[in-house]
N, C-alpha and C positions, 0 to 999 in steps of 0.2 A: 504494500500500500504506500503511496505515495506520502508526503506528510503536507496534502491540501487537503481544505476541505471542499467535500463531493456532498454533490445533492442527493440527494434522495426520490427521485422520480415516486408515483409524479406530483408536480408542484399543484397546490390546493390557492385559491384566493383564502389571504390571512391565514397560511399555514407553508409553514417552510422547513425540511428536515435537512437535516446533513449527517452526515460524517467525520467527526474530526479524528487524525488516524493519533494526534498527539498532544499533552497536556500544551506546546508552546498554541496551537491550532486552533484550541479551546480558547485559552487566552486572547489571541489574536482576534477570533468570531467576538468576543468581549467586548474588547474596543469597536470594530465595528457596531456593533451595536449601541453601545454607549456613544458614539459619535451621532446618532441617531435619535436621540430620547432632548426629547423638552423640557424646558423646569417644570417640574412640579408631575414629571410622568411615574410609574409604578412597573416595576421588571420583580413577579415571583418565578421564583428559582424552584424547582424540584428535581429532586431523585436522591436514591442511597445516599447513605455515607462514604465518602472518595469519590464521588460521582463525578468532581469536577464544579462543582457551586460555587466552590469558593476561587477556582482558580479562572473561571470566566469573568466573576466579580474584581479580580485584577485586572485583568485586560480593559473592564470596563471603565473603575476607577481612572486607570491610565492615561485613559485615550480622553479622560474630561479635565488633565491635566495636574493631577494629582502626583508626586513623588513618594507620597508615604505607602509605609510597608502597609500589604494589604492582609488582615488576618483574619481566619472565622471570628466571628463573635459568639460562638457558643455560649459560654458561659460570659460574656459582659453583656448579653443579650441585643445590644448595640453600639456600632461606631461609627464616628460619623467623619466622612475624611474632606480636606479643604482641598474642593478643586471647582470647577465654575460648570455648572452651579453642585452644590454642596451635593456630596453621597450618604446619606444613611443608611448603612450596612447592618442587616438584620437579620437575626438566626431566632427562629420559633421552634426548633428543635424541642426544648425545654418548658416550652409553653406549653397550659392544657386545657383554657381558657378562653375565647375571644376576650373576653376583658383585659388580657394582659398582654395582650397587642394591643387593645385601645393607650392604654396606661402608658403605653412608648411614645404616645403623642405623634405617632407619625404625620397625622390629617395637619397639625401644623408645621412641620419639614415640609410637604406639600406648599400648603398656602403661603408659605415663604417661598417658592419656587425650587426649591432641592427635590431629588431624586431620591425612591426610596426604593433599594434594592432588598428583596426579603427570601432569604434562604429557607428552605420548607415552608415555601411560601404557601402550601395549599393552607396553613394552619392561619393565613392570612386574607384568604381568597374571599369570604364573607364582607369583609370590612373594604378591601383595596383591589380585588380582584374582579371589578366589574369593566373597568378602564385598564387592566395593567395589559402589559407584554406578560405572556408567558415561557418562560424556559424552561424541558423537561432536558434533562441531562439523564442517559441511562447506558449501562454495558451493553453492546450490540452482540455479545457473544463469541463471537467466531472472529473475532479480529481482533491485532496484537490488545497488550493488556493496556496499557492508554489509551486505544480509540473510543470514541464516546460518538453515539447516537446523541445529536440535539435536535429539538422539535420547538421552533416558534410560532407563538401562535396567537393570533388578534382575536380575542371574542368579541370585542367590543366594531371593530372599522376603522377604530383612531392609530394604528400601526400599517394598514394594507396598501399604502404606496409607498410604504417607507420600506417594507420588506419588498415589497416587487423591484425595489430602484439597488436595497444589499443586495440582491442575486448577480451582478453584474461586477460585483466587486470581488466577488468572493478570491479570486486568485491573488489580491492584495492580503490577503488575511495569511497565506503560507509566508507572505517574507519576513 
């Protein structure tokens, strides 16, 4: 396997899959995407543990121009990293409540225009997952042990020319 990422035939309106064969690839699809997102937009993250959640959320950070180290928030439940506009980095792993995603105050990181990126995001999806981007990250199986299935996915309409215009890019995401 090459180390780009490959689509996934066949392409869906507001749904996009790929192939990434490598955690840099993962990363890289990150940025992309995070070069993509508006203030005040919402990216939940899912899949296992190693899945890659956290390492797409670096790519992301990055590319909004952030230099600080990017690490899960498991246990600080959240960080929030200075790059334009602001990242709130969130892990609901821990969580077992809607309430306590409320309590994060994320709705006002929104209204300020920052971007809230939330890993096990489904534990999220009630609250911010009516508007968000979604990313599933999962093991494809049969390909080396780094490659990851990613699937984005608009439920909302407010992502589906922004994803039709990343498919064009994607060969920028290997460099």
């Amino acid at each position: 396997m090459s180390d780009t990422l490959q689509l996934e035939p066949p392409i869906q309106a507001g749904r996009l899959v790929l192939l990434s064969p490598s955690a840099a690839t993962t990363r890289a699809l990150g940025a992309l995407v995070g070069r993509l997102l508006d203030p005040g937009e919402v990216v939940l993250l899912s899949g296992g543990l190693g899945a890659g959640k956290t390492t797409f959320t670096k790519g992301l950070v990055a590319a909004l121009g952030s230099s600080e180290v990017v690490t899960s928030p498991t246990f600080t439940l959240l960080r929030t990293y200075a790059s334009t506009p602001v990242v709130a980095h969130v892990d609901c792993w821990r969580l077992e409540e809607l309430n306590e995603v409320v309590d994060l105050a994320l709705e006002e990181v929104l209204d300020d225009g920052g971007i809230v990126v939330v890993e096990w995001g489904e534990a999220a999806a009630p609250l911010l997952g009516a508007q968000a981007l979604i990313v599933t990250i999962s093991d494809p199986g049969e390909l080396a042990a780094s490659a990851r299935r990613i699937e984005l996915t608009d439920q909302s309409g407010r992502f589906r020319e922004r994803l039709e215009a990343l498919t064009p890019r994607l060969a920028e995401a290997a460099r």
